[in-house]
N, CA, C and O atoms as CSV, one atom per row, in Angstrom:
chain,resi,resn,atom,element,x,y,z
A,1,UNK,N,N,72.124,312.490,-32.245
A,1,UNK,CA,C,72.773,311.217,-32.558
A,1,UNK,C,C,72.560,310.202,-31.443
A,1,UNK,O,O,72.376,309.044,-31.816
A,2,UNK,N,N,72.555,310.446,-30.137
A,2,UNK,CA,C,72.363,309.782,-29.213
A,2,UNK,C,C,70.474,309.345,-28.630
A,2,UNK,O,O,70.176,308.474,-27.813
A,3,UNK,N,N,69.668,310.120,-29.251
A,3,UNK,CA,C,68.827,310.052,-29.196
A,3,UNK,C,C,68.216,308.470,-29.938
A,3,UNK,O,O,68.337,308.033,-31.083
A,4,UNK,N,N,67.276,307.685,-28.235
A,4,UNK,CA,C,66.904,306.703,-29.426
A,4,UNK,C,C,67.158,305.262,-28.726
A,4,UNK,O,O,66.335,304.356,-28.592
A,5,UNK,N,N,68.577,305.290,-28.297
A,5,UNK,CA,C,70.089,303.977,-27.831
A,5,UNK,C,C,69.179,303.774,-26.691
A,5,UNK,O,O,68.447,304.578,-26.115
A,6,UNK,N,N,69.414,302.356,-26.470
A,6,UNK,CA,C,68.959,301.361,-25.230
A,6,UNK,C,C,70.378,300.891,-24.703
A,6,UNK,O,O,71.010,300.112,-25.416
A,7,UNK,N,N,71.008,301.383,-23.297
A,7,UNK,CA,C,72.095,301.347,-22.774
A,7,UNK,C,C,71.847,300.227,-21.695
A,7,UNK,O,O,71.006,300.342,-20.803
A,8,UNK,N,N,72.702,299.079,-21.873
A,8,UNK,CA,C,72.721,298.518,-20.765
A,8,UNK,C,C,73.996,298.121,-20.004
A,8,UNK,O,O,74.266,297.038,-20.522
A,9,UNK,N,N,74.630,298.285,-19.380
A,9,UNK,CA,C,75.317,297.839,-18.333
A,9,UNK,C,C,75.696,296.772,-17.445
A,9,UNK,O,O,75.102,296.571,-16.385
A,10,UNK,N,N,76.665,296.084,-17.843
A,10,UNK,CA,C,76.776,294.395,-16.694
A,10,UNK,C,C,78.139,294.253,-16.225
A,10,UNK,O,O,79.084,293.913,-16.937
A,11,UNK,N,N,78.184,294.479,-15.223
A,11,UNK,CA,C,79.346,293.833,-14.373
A,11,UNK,C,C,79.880,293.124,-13.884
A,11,UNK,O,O,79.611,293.159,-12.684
A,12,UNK,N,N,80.563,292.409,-14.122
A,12,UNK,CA,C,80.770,291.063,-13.318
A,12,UNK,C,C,79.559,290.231,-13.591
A,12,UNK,O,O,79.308,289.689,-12.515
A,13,UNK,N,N,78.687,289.855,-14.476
A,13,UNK,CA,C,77.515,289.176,-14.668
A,13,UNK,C,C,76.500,289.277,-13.789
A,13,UNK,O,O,75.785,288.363,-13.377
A,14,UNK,N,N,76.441,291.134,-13.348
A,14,UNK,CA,C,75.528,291.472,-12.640
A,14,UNK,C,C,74.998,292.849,-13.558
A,14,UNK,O,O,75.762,293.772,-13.843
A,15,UNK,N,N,73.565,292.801,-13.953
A,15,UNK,CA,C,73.214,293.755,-14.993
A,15,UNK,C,C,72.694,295.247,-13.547
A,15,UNK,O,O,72.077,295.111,-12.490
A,16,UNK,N,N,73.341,296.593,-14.241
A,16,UNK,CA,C,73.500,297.581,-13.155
A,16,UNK,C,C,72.365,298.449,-13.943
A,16,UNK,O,O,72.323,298.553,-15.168
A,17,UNK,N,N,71.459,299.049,-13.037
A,17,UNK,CA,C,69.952,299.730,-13.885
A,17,UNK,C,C,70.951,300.574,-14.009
A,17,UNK,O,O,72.104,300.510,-13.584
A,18,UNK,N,N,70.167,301.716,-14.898
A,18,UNK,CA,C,70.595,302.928,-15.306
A,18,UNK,C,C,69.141,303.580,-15.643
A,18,UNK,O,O,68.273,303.021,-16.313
A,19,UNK,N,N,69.033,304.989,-14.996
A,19,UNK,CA,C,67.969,305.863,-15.210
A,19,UNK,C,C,67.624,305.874,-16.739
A,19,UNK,O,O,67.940,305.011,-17.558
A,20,UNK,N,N,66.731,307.319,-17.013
A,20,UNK,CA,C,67.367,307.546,-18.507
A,20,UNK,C,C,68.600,308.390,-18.768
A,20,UNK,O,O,69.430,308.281,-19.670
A,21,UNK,N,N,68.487,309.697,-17.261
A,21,UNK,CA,C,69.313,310.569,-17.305
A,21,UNK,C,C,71.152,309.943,-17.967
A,21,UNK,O,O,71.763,310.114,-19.022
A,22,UNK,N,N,71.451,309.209,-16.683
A,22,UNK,CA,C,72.419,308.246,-17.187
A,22,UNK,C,C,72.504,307.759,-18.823
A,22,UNK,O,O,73.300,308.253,-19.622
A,23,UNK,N,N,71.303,306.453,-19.227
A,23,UNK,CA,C,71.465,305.853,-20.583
A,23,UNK,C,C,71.863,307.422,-21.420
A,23,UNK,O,O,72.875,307.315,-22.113
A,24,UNK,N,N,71.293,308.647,-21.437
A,24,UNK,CA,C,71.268,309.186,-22.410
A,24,UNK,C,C,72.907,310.028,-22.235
A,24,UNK,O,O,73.417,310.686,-23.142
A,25,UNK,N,N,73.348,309.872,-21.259
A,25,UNK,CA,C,74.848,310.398,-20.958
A,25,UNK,C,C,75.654,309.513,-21.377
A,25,UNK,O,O,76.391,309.804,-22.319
A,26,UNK,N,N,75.707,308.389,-20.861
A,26,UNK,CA,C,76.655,307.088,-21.456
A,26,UNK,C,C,76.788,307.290,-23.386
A,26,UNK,O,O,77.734,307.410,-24.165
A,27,UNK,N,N,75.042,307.233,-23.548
A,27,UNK,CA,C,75.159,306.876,-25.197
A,27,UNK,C,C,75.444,308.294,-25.739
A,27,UNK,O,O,75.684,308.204,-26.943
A,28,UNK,N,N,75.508,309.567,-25.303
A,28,UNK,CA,C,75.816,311.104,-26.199
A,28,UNK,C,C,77.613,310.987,-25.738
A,28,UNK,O,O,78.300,311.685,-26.484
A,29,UNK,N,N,78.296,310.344,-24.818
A,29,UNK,CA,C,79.625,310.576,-24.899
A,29,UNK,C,C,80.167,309.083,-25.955
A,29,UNK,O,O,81.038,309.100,-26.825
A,30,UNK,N,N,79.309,307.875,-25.505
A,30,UNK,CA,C,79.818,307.218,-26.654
A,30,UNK,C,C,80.090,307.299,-28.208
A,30,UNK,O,O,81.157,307.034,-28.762
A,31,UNK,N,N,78.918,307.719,-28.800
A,31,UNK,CA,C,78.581,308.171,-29.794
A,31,UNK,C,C,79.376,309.171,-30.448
A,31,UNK,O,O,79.880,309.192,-31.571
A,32,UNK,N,N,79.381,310.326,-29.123
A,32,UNK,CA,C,80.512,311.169,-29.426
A,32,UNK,C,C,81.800,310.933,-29.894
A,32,UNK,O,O,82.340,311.514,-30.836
A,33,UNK,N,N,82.319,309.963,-29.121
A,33,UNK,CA,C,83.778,309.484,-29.106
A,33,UNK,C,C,83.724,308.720,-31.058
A,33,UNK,O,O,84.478,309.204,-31.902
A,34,UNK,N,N,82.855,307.694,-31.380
A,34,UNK,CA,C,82.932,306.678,-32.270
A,34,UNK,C,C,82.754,307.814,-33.311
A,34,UNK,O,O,83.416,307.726,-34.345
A,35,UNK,N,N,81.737,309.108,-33.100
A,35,UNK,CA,C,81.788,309.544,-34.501
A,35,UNK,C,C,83.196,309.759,-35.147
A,35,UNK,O,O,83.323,309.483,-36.340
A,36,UNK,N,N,84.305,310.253,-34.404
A,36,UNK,CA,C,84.923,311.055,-34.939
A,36,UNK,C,C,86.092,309.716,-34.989
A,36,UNK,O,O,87.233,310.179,-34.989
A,37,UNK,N,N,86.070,308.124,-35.031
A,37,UNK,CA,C,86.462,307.637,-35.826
A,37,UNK,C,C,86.392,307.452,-37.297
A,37,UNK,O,O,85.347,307.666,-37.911
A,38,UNK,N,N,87.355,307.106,-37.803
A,38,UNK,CA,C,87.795,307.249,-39.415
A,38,UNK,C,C,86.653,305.540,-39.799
A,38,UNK,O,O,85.816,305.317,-40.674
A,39,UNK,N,N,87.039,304.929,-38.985
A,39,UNK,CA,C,85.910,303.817,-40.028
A,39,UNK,C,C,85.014,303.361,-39.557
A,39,UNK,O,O,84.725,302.192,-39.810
A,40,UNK,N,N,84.078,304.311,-38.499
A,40,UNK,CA,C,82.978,303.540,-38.034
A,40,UNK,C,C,81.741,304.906,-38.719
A,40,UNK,O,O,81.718,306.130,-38.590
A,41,UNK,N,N,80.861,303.936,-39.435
A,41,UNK,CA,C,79.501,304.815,-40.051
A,41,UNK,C,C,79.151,305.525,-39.011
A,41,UNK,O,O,79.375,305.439,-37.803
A,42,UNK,N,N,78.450,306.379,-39.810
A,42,UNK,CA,C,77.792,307.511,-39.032
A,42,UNK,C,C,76.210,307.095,-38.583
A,42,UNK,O,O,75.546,307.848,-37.870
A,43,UNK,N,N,75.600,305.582,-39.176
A,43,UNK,CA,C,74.385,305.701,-38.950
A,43,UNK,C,C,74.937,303.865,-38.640
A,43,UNK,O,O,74.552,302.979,-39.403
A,44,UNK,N,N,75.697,303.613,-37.638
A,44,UNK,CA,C,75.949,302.672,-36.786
A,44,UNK,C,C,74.745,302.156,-36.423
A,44,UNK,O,O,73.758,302.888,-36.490
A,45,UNK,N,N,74.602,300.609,-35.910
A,45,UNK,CA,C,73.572,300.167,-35.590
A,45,UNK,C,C,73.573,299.946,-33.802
A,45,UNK,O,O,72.806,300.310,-32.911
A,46,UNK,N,N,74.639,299.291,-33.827
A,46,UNK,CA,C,75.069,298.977,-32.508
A,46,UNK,C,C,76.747,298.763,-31.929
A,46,UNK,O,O,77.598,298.577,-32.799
A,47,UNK,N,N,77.029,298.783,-30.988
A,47,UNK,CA,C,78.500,299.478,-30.379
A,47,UNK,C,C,78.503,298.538,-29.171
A,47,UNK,O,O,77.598,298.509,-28.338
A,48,UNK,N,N,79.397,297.914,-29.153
A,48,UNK,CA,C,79.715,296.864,-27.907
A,48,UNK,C,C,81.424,297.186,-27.437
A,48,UNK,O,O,82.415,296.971,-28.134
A,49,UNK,N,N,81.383,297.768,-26.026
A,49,UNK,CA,C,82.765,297.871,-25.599
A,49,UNK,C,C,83.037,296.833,-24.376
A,49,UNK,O,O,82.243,296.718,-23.442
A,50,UNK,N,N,84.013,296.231,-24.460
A,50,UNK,CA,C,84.839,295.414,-23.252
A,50,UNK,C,C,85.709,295.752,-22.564
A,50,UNK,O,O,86.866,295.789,-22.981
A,51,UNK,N,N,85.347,296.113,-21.232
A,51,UNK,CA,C,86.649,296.645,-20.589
A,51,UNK,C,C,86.729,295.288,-19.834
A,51,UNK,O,O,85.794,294.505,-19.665
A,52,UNK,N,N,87.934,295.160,-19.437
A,52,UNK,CA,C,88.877,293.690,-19.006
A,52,UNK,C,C,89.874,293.949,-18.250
A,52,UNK,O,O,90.935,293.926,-18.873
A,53,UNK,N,N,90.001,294.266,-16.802
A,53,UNK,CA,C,90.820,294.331,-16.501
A,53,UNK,C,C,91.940,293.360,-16.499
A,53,UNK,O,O,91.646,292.177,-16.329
A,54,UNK,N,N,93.483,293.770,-16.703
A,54,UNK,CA,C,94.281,292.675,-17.152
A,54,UNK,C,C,95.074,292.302,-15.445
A,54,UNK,O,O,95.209,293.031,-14.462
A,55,UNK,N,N,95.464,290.880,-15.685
A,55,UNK,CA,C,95.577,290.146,-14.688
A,55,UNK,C,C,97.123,290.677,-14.467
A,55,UNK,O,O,97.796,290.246,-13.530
């Protein structure tokens, strides 16, 4: 399932490389997590998360 995903990473509007080892860890626990939601497809296209720390 994770096989495939182009992972990118930005922080603070600074884009952070990532190996493949990494991309393919990030996208097999993401993936992981979204399958086993109730309303997101199984053949998803793309997945955008925001973390925000609150003020």
């Amino acid at each position: 399932m994770s096989e495939g995903w182009k992972v990118t990473l930005n922080v603070d509007g600074k884009t952070i490389p990532l190996n493949p080892f990494v991309q393919k860890f990030i996208s097999s626990t993401i993936t992981g997590m979204l399958s086993s939601l109730r309303d997101v497809s199984a053949d998803f296209k793309k997945a955008v998360l925001t973390l925000e720390r609150e003020a």
